[in-house]
C-alpha positions in Angstrom: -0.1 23.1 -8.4 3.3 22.8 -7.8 4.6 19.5 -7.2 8.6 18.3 -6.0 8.9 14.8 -6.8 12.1 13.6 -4.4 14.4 10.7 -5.8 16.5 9.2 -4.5 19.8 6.7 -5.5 17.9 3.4 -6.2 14.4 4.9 -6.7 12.0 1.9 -8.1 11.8 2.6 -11.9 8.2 2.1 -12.4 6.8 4.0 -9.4 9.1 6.8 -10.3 8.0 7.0 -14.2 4.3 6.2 -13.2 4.3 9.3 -11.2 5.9 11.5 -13.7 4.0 10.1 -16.7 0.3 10.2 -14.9 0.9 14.2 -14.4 2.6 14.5 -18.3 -0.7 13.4 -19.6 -2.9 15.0 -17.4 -0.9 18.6 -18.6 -1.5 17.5 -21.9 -5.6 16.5 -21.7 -5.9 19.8 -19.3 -4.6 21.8 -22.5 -6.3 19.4 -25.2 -9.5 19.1 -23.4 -9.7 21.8 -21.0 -8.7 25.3 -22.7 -5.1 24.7 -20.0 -6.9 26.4 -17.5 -4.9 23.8 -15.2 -1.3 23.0 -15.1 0.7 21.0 -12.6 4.3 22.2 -12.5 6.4 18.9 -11.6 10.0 19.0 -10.9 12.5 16.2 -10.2 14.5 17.3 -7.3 17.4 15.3 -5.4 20.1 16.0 -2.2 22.3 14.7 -5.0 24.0 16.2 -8.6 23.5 12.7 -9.7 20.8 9.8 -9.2 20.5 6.4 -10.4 17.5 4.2 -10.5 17.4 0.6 -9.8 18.3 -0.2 -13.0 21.2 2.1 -13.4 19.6 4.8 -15.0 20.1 8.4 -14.8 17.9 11.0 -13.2 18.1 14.3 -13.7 17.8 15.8 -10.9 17.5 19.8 -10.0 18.7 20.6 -6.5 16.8 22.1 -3.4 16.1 25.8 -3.1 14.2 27.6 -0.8 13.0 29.9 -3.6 11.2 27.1 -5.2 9.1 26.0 -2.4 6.4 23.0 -4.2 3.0 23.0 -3.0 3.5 18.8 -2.8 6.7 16.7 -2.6 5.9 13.2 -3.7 8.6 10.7 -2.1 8.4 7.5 -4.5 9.5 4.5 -3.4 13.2 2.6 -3.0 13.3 -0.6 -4.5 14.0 -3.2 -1.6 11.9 -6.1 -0.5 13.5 -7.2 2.1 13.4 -5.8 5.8 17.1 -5.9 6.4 17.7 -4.1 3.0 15.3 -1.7 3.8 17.2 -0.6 7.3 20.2 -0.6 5.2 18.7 1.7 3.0 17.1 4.1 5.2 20.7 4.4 7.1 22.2 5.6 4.2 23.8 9.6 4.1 21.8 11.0 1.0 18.7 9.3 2.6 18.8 10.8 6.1 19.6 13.9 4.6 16.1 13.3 2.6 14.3 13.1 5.8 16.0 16.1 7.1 14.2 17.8 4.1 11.2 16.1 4.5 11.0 17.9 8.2 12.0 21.4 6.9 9.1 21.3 4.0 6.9 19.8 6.9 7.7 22.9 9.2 7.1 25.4 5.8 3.6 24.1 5.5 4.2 21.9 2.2 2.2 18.7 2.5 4.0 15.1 1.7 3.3 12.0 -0.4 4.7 8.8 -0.5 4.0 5.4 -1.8 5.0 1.8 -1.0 8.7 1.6 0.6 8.5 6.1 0.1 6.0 6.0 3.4 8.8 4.6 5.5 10.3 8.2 5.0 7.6 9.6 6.4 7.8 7.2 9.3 11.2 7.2 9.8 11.1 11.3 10.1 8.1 10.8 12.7 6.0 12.4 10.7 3.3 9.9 10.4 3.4 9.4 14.6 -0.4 9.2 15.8 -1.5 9.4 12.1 -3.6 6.7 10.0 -1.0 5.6 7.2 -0.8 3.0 4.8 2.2 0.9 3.3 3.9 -1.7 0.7 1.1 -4.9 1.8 4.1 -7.3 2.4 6.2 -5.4 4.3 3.3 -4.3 7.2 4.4 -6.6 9.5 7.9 -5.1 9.7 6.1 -1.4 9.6 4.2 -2.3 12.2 7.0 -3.1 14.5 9.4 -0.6 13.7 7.0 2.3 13.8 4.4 1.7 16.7 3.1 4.8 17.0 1.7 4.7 13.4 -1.8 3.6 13.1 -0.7 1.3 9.9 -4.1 -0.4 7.8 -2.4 -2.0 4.9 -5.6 -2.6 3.1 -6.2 0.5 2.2 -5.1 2.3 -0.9 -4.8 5.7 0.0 -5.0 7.2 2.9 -5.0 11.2 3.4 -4.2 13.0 6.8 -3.4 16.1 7.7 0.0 16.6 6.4 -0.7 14.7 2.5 -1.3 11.2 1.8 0.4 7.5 1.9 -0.2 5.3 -0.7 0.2 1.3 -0.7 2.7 -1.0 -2.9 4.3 -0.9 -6.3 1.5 0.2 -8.3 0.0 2.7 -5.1 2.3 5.3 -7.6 -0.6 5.8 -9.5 -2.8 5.8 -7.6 -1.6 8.5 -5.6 -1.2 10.4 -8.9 -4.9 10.5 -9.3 -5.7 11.1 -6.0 -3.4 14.6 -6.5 -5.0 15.0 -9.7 -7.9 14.5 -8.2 -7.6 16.9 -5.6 -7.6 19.7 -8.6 -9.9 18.1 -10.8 -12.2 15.1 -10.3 -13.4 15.3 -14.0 -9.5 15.6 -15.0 -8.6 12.9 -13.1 -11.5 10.6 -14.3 -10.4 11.2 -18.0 -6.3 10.3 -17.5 -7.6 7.3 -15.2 -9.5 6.0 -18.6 -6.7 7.2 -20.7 -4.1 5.1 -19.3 -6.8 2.4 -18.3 -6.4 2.7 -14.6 -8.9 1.6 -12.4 -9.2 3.5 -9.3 -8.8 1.2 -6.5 -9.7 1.9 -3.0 -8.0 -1.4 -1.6 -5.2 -3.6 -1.4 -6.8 -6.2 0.4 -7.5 -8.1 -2.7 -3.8 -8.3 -3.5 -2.5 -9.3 -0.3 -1.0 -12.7 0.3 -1.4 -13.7 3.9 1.4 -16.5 4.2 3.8 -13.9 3.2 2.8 -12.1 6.0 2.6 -14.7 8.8 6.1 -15.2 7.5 7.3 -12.3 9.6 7.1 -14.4 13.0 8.0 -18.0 13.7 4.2 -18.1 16.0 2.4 -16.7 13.4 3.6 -19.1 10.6 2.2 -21.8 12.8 -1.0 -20.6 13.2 -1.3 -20.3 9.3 -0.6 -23.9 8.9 -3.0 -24.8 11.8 -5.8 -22.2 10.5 -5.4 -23.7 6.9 -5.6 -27.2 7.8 -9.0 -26.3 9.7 -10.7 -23.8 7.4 -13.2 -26.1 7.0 -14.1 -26.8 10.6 -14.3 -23.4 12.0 -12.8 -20.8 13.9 -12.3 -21.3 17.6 -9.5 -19.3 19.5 -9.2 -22.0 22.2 -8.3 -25.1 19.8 -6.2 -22.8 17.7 -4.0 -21.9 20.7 -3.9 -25.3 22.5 -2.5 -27.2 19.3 -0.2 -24.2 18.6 1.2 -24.6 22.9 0.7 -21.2 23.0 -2.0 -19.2 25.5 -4.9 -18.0 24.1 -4.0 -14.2 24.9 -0.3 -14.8 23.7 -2.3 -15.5 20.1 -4.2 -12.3 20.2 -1.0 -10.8 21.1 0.8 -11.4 18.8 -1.4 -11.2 16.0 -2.3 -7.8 16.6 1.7 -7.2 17.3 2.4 -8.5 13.6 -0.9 -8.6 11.9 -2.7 -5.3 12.9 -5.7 -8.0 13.4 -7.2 -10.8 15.9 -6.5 -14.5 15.2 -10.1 -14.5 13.5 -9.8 -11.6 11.4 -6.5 -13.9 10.0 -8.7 -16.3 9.9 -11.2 -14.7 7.4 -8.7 -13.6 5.3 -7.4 -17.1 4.4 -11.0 -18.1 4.1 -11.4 -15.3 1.7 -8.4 -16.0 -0.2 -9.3 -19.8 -0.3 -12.6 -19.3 -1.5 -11.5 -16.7 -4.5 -9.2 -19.8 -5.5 -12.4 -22.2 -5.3 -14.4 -19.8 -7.4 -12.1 -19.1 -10.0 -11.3 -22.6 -10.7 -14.9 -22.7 -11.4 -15.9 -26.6 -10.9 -18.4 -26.0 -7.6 -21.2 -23.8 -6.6 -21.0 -21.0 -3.5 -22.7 -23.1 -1.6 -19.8 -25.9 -1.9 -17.5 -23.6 -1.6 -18.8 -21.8 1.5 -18.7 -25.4 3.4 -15.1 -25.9 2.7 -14.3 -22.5 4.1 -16.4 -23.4 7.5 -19.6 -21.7 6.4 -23.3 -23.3 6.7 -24.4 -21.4 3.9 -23.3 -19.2 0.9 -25.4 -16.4 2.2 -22.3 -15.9 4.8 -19.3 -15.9 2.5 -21.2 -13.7 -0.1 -21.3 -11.0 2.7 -17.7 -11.9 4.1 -16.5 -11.3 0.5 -17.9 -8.1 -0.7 -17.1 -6.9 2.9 -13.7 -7.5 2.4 -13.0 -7.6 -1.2 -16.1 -5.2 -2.5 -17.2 -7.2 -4.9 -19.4 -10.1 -5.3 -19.3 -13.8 -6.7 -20.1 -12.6 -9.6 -17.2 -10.1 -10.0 -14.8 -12.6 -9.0 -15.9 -15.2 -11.2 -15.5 -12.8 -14.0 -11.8 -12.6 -13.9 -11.8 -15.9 -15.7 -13.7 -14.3 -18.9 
């Protein structure tokens, strides 16, 4: 398999040498373990002579040619965090001549990966229009916005179309590695995963934060105070959207406009993270816990959590071992 890995000025160091190092050793087990009856041929490719990382360091980069034309072009991400950075970023020369590139591979038949800030590439060049994608968690709300068309679920891991696969944030890198190693080899990928002890996640909705997202509108913010000062009391769209002045449709609205979700759906997910807290801290039972989350019995929040997390009290509880 022949892979084009695309970096750019200011690529993130980790996702960048994540990628390249999860392919190094699977080369090396595929030859150790496998008679190297599999190889993937990585390059480091650029629309520049000369890249630097984040952290100033230099990439060697090889330069575009048609006659090397990869099966896969990863596009890892750039490391900004903010949403004004990020518009910066994506305006810049070398960077809209990366999309230009992304299009022409696209056209040639080469299929496209990218992880974290990389998807907005993909976005950016349309190429994720009317497509499921995934993203960096914390920066949804502005993907969501800036590319409509997209159908964005954040809490997903990885998430493969018909022209490759988007991966979510930071550590989505590797991730997508194993996916593509995957793709070649399930029994390869399953040895490098346990080599450099990697679980394989499915999900980012474990990791997510939800204030940080309801920071990305002033109505949403409000309804996060509101919904944590009543998690206990229940759910109801009416009270929610009298106390914040707002209509009840101008709630669901919005949320769906910035969220991807309904007002409830929110809702559970602050229940969910309040009740990992509760458990972890270990000092009540489920049946505690579930009351101060607005449940009647544990039954319910043992359901609502391996629903959304996949894993059970028990799980969760372990963390603290």
């Amino acid at each position: 398999m022949r892979i084009s890995v695309l970096a750019l000025d200011g690529v993130f160091d980790t996702g960048l040498s994540v990628t390249l190092d999860a392919f190094l050793v699977a080369n090396a087990l595929a030859t150790r373990a496998m008679g190297g009856t599999l190889r993937f041929d990585v390059s480091l490719v650029g629309v520049r002579k000369r890249v630097k990382s984040t952290h100033g360091l230099v990439v060697p980069v090889q330069p575009i040619t048609a006659q090397q034309q990869p099966d896969w072009v990863i596009v890892p991400a750039l490391a900004t965090t903010m949403p004004d950075e990020l518009v910066a970023s994506l305006e810049r020369p070398d960077v809209v001549r990366a999309r230009a590139q992304l299009l022409a591979w696209h056209a040639d038949g080469v299929r496209l990966a990218a992880s974290c800030i990389g998807t907005f590439q993909l976005a950016e060049a349309g190429l994720l229009d009317g497509r499921e994608a995934t993203t960096n968690w914390a920066l949804a709300p502005f993907f969501r916005q800036r590319y409509p068309d997209v159908r964005l679920d954040e809490s997903r891991m990885l998430v493969p179309t018909d022209i490759g696969v988007t991966a979510g944030a930071a550590m989505g890198h590797l991730d997508l590695a194993l996916w593509l190693i995957r793709t070649a080899s399930p029994e390869l990928a399953s040895m490098v995963s346990r080599y450099l002890l990697a679980d394989i996640r499915s999900s980012q909705a474990a990791y997510i934060i939800p204030n940080h997202l309801a920071q990305a509108d002033p109505l949403i913010q409000r309804f996060e105070r509101w919904a944590r000062e009543n998690l206990a009391s229940g759910f109801s769209l009416q009270n929610a959207s009298s106390a914040l002045a707002t209509s009840t449709r101008s709630l669901q609205r919005r949320c769906q406009e910035v969220l991807g979700k309904s007002p409830l759906a929110y809702f559970q997910d602050l229940r969910v993270e309040h009740a990992q807290s509760l458990l972890r801290s270990g000092g009540l039972d489920v049946e505690s816990i579930a009351a101060q989350v607005g449940y009647d019995d544990g039954a319910t929040l043992r359901a609502l959590l391996r629903q959304r997390l996949g894993r059970g009290v028990r799980e969760i509880r372990a963390d603290l071992l």
